[in-house]
VOGU-3710 file (C-alpha; in Angstrom, 3 decimals, decimal comma):
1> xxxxxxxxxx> 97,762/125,049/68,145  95,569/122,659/69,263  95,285/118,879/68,280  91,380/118,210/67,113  92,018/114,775/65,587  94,002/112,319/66,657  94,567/108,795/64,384  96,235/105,665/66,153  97,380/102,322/65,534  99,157/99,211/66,900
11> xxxxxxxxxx> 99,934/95,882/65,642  98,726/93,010/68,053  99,935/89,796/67,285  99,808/89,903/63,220  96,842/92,141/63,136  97,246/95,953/63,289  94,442/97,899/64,739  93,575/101,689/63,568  91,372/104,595/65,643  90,290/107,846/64,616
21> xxxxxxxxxx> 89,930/110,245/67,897  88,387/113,177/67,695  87,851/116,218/69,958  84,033/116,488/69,460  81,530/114,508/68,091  80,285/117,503/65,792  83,442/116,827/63,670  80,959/114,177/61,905  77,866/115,430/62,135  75,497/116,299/59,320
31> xxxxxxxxxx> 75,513/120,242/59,882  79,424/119,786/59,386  79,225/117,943/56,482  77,891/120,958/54,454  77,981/124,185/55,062  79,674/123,976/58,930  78,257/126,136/62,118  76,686/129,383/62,245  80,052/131,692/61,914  82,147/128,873/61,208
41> xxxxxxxxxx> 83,454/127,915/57,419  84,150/123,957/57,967  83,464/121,525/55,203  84,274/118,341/57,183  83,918/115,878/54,214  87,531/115,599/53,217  87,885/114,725/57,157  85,611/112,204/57,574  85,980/111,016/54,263  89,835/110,108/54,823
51> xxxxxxxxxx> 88,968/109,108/58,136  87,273/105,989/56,770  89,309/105,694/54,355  92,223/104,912/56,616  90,094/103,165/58,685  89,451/100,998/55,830  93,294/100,276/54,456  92,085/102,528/51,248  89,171/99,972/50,322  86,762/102,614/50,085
61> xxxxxxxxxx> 84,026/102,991/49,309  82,713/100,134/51,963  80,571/97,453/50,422  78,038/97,071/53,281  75,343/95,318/51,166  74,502/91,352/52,700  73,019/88,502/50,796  69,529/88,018/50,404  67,844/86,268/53,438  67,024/82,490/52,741
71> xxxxxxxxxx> 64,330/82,573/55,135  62,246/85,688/55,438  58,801/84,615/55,051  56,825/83,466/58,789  54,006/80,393/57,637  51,364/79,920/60,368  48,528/77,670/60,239  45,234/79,652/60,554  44,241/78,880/64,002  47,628/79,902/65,216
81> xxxxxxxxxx> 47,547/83,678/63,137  44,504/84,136/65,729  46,283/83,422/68,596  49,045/85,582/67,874  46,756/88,112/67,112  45,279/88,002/69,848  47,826/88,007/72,038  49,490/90,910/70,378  46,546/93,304/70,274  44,381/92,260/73,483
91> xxxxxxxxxx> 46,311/89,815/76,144  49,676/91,400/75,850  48,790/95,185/76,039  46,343/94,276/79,020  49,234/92,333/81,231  51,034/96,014/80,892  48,233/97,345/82,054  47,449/95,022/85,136  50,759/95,241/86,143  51,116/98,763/85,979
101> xxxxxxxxxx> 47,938/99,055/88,036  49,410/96,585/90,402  52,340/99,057/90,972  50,469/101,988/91,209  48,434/100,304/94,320  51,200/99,140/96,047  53,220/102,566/95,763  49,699/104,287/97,545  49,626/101,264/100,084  53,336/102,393/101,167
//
C-alpha cells in the first residue's frame, strides 16, 4: 500500500502550521471531482473537501468575500482622457513595434 496523501503539521513558536501533500496534482482537479478518470471510480470531493477543512481548523466553508472598495472610480479631466487614449491605442503599441524592428535589424546585422 502506497501513501497518496500525506497531512502535516508543527507548532512554531505559538502558531501551529498545517500542509496537505499529495502524490499528484490530479487528486484536485475538476475531472476528479466528479465522475474520476476514464477506468477509474474516484469521487475526490470528500478528499479535498476535508482537506480544507483541516486546513481551515473546521471553519469551513471559507468566507473569502472583501469589503467594498472605497475608491474604485478613476476622474480625469477631459484633456487628460485624450492623452491616455492616445497613448494607449497609438504611442504605446507603436514603441513595441519600433523596438521590435530595432531588434530584428540588429539580429540580421550580426
Amino acid at each position: 500500500m502506497y501513501t497518496v496523501l500525506l497531512t502535516m503539521s508543527r507548532n512554531v513558536g505559538d502558531k501551529e502550521q498545517r500542509i496537505v501533500i499529495s502524490g499528484d496534482s490530479d487528486v484536485i482537479g475538476n475531472e476528479a471531482l466528479t465522475s474520476g478518470f476514464t477506468g477509474i471510480n474516484a469521487s475526490n470531493y470528500s478528499i479535498i473537501n476535508g482537506s480544507f477543512r483541516w486546513l481551515s481548523y473546521d471553519e469551513f466553508p471559507i468566507d473569502t468575500r472583501r469589503a467594498d472598495y472605497i475608491d474604485s472610480n478613476i476622474r480625469l479631466p477631459k484633456g487628460c482622457r485624450s492623452l491616455v487614449n492616445w497613448g494607449c491605442m497609438a504611442i504605446f503599441p507603436l514603441c513595441i513595434a519600433a523596438l521590435g524592428i530595432m531588434i530584428i535589424f540588429r539580429r540580421q546585422r550580426k
